[in-house]
C-alpha positions as CSV (number, residue, x, y, z in Angstrom):
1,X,9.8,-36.5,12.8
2,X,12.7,-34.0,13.3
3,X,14.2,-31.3,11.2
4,X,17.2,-33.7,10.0
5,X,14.8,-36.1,9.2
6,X,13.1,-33.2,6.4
7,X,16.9,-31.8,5.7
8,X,18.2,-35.3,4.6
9,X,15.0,-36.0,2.5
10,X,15.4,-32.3,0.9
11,X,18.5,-33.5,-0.1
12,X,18.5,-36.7,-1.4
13,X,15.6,-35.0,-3.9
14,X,17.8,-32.3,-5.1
15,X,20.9,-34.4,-5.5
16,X,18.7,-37.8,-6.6
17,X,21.0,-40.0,-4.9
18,X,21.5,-40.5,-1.4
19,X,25.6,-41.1,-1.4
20,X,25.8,-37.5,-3.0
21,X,23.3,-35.9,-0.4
22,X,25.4,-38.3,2.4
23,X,28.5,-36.2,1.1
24,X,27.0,-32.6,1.0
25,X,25.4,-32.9,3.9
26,X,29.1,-34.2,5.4
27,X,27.2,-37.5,6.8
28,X,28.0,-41.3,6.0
29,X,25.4,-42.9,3.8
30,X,23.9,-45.5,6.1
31,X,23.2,-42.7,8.1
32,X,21.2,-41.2,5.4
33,X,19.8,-44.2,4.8
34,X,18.4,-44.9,7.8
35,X,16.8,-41.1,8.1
36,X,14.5,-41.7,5.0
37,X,13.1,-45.1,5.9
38,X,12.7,-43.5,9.8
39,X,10.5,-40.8,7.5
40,X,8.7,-43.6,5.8
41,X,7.5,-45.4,8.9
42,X,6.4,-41.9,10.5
43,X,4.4,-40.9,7.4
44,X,3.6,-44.5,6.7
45,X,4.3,-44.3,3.1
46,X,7.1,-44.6,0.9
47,X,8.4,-41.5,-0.3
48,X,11.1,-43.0,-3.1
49,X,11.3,-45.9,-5.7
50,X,14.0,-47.5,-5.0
51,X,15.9,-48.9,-8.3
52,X,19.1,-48.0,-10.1
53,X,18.0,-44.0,-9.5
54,X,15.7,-42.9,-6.9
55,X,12.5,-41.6,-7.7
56,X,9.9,-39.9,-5.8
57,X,6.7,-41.4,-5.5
58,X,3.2,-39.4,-5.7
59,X,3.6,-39.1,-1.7
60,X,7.3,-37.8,-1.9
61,X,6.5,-35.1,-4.5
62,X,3.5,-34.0,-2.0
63,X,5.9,-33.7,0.7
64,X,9.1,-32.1,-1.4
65,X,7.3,-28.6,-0.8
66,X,6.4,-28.4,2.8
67,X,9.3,-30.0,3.5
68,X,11.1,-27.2,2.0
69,X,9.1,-24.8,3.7
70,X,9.2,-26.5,7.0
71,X,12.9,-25.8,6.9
72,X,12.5,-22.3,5.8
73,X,10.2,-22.3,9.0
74,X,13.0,-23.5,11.0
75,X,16.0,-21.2,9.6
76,X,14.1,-18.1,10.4
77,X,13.5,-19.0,13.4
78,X,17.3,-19.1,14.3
79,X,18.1,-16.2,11.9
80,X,15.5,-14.3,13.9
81,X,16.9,-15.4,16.9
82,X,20.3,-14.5,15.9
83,X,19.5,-11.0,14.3
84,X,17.1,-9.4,16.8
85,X,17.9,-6.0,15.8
86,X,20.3,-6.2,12.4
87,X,21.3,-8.4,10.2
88,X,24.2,-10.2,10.6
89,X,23.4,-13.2,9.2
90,X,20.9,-15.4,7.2
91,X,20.3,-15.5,3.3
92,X,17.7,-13.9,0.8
93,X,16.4,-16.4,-1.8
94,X,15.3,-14.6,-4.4
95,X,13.8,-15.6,-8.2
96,X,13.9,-13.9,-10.7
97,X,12.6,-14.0,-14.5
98,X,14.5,-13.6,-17.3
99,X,15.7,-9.8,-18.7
100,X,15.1,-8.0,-15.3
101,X,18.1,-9.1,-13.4
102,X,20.0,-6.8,-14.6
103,X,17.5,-3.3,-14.3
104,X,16.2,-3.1,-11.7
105,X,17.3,-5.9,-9.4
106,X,20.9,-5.3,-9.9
107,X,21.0,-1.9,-8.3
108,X,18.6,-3.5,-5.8
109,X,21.4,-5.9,-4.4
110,X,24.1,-3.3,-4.3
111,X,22.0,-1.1,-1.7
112,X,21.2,-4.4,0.1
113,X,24.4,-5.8,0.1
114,X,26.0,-2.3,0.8
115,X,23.6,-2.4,4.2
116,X,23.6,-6.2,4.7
117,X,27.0,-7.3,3.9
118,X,26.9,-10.1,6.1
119,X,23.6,-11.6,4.5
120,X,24.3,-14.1,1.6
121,X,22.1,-13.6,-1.7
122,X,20.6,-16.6,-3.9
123,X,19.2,-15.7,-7.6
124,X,17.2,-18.4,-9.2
125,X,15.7,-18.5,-12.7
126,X,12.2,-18.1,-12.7
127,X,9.6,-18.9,-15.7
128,X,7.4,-16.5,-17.0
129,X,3.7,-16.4,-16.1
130,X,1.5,-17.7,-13.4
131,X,4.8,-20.6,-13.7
132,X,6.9,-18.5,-12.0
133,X,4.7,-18.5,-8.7
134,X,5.7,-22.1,-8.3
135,X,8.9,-21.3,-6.7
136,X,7.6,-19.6,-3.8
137,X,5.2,-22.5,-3.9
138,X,7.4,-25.0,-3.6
139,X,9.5,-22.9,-1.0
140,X,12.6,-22.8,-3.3
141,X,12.5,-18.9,-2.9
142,X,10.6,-16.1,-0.9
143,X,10.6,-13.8,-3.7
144,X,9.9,-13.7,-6.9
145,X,10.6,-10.7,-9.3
146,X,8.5,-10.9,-12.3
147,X,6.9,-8.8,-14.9
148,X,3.6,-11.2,-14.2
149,X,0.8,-8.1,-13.6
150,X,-0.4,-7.9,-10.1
151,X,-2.9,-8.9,-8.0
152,X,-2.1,-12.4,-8.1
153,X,-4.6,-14.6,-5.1
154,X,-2.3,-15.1,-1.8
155,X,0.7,-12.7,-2.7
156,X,1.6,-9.5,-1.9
157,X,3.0,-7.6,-4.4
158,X,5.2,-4.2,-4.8
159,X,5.5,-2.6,-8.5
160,X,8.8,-1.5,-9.3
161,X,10.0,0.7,-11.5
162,X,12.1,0.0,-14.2
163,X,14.2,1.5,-17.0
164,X,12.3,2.4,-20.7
165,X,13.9,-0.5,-23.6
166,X,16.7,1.2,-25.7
167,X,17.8,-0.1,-29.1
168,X,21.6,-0.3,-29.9
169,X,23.3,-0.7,-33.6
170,X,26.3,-1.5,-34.7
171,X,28.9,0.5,-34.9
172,X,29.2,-0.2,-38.3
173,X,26.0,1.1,-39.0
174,X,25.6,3.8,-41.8
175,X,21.6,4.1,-42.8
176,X,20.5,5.1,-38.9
177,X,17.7,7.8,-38.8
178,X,19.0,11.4,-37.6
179,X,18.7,11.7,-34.1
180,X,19.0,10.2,-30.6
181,X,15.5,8.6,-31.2
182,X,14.0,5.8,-33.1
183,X,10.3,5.2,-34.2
184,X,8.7,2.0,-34.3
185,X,8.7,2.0,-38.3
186,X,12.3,2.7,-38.6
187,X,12.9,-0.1,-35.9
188,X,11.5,-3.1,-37.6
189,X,13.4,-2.3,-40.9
190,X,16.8,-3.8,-38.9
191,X,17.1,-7.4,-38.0
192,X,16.9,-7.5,-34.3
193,X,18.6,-10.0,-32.1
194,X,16.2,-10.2,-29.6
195,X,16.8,-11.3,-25.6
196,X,12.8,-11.1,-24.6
197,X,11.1,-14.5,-24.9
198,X,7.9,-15.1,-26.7
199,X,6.4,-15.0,-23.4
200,X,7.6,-12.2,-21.7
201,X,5.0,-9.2,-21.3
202,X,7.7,-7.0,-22.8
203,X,7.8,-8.8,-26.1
204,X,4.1,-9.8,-26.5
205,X,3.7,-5.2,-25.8
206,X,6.4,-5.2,-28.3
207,X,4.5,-7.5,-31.1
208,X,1.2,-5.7,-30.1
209,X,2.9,-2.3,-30.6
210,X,3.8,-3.3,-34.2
211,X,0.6,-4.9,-35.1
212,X,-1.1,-1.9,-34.4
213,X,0.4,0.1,-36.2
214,X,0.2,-2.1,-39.4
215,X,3.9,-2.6,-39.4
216,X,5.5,-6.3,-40.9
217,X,7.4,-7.7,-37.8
218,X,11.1,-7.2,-37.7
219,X,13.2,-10.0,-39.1
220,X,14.9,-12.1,-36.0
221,X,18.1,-13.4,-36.8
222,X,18.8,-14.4,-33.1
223,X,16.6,-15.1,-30.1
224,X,18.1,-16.1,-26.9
225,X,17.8,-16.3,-24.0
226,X,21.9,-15.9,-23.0
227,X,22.5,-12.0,-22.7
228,X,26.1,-12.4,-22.8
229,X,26.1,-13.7,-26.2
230,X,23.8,-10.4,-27.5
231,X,27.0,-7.7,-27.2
232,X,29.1,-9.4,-29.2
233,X,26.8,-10.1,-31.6
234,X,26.0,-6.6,-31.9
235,X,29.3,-5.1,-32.2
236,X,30.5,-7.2,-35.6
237,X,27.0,-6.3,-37.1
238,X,24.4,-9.7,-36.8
239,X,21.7,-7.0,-35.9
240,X,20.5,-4.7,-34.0
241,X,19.4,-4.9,-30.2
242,X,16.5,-4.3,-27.4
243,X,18.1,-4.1,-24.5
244,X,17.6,-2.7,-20.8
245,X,18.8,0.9,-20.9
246,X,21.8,-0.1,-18.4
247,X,22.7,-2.5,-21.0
248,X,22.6,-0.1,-23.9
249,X,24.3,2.3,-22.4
250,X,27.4,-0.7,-21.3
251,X,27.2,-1.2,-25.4
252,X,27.5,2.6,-26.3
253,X,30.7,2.5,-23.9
254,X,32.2,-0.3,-26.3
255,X,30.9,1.7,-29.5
256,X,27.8,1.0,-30.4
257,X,24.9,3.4,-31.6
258,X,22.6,3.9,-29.2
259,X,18.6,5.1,-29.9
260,X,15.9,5.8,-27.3
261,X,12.7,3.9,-29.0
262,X,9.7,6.1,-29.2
263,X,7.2,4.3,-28.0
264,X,5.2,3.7,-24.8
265,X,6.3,1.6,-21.3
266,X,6.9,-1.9,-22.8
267,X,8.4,-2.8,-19.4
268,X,6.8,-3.6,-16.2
269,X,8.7,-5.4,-13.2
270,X,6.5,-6.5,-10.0
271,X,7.9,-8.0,-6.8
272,X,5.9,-10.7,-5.4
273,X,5.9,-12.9,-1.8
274,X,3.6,-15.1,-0.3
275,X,1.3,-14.1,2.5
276,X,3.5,-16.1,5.1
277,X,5.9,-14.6,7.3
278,X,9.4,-14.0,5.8
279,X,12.7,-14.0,7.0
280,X,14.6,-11.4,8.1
281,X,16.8,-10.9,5.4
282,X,13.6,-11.3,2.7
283,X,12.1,-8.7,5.5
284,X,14.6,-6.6,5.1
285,X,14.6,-6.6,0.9
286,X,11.2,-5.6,0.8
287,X,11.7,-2.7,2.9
288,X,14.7,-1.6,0.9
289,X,12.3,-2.0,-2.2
290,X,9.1,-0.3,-0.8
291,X,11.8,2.5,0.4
């Protein structure tokens, strides 16, 4: 078994066809062909069903995640090689749950890029919960960024600070309480378009914030999970917002009214690998972070 024989296999399963994973990989297609069923006869198994679309079979999804971190294995190895001292190449493969790319990864990657310019970033989409985990798992990234509480068994973990949750109005607005602060009974009065999923530990410390104070919940009138939609929203008046204070601050640049909410820490953010050795551009992000 070589490395191209894993490669070609990684890629037929991500493409699910081996004619497109012939042409990303820049190969003919017997060529790719004749790779898998060399794979099959070492592992003595078949690892697709073969029909009008490939599938994997209970052997090939077994072997989709060491495969992947097999070749993780070998790119370090070479990026190691190749960056004894800096970084001047390699790439960071990084997931990342939903509301905390912006604060406080985005400052994150300017200091990273700003010292690695050479190294190429990769953001992923990572589920909530113990969910999210399956990515370094599976070996589709090294790091996951999460707001999942820490320990978790295996990992490593580094808690990061991150930015209280401001509340922005429209700037059409005209029954806002005095001030440059809002409480938590003056908040669920507004109908809130909301970018926090029902199982993000932000909104679940939200709901339990309200609940304990005896408060009715707000009215929704838009959840999503598309940030870019929640600005313009805003602005003509749907509702109000909860957003990242970076955010709210980019909406009181295009007008809006801005409140600080009084309440407590809804946010947390932890940064999470597995106890395997990372490359050198992961490495090199988790120094940046624990710096």
């Amino acid at each position: 078994m070589e490395r191209r024989h894993l490669a070609q296999f990684v890629a037929v399963v991500d493409s699910e066809s081996i004619s497109e994973a012939a042409r990303r990989l820049h190969v003919s297609q017997p060529a790719v062909s004749q790779s898998i069923r060399e794979l099959e006869k070492a592992l003595d198994t078949p690892l697709f069903v073969r029909g009008r679309r490939l599938t994997l079979t209970p052997a090939g999804r077994a072997l989709v995640g060491p495969a992947r971190q097999t070749l993780r294995s070998f790119d370090n190895a070479r990026a190691a090689v190749k960056s004894v001292e800096s970084l001047h190449t390699g790439r960071l493969d990084l997931a990342v749950v939903h509301g905390l790319a912006v604060d406080p990864l985005a400052p994150l990657l300017v200091r990273f890029r700003r010292r690695y310019p050479d190294v190429t970033v990769r953001l992923q989409h990572a589920p909530f919960g113990v969910e999210g985990f399956e990515t370094l798992r599976r070996g589709e990234a090294e790091l996951l960024l999460t707001d999942h509480p820490g320990p978790f068994p295996k990992h490593s973990s580094i808690e990061i600070p991150v930015a209280d949750l401001m509340v922005a109005f429209s700037p059409k607005a005209t029954d806002l309480p005095p001030g440059d602060t809002v409480d938590l009974a003056d908040l669920v009065r507004f109908p809130l378009i909301i970018g926090l999923p029902e199982r993000s530990a932000s909104q679940q410390a939200f709901v339990a914030e309200v609940a304990s104070a005896n408060l009715p919940l707000p009215t929704l009138v838009v959840e999503t999970e598309h940030r870019e939609v929640i600005l313009p929203l805003l602005l003509e008046g749907v509702g109000a917002a909860v957003l990242s204070a970076p955010e709210a601050m980019a909406a009181a640049s295009m007008g809006a009214q801005v409140r600080r909410i009084d309440l407590p820490p809804l946010r947390s953010c932890v940064l999470y690998h597995r106890h395997d050795p990372l490359s050198p551009a992961a490495s090199a992000f988790v120094s940046l972070v624990r710096s």
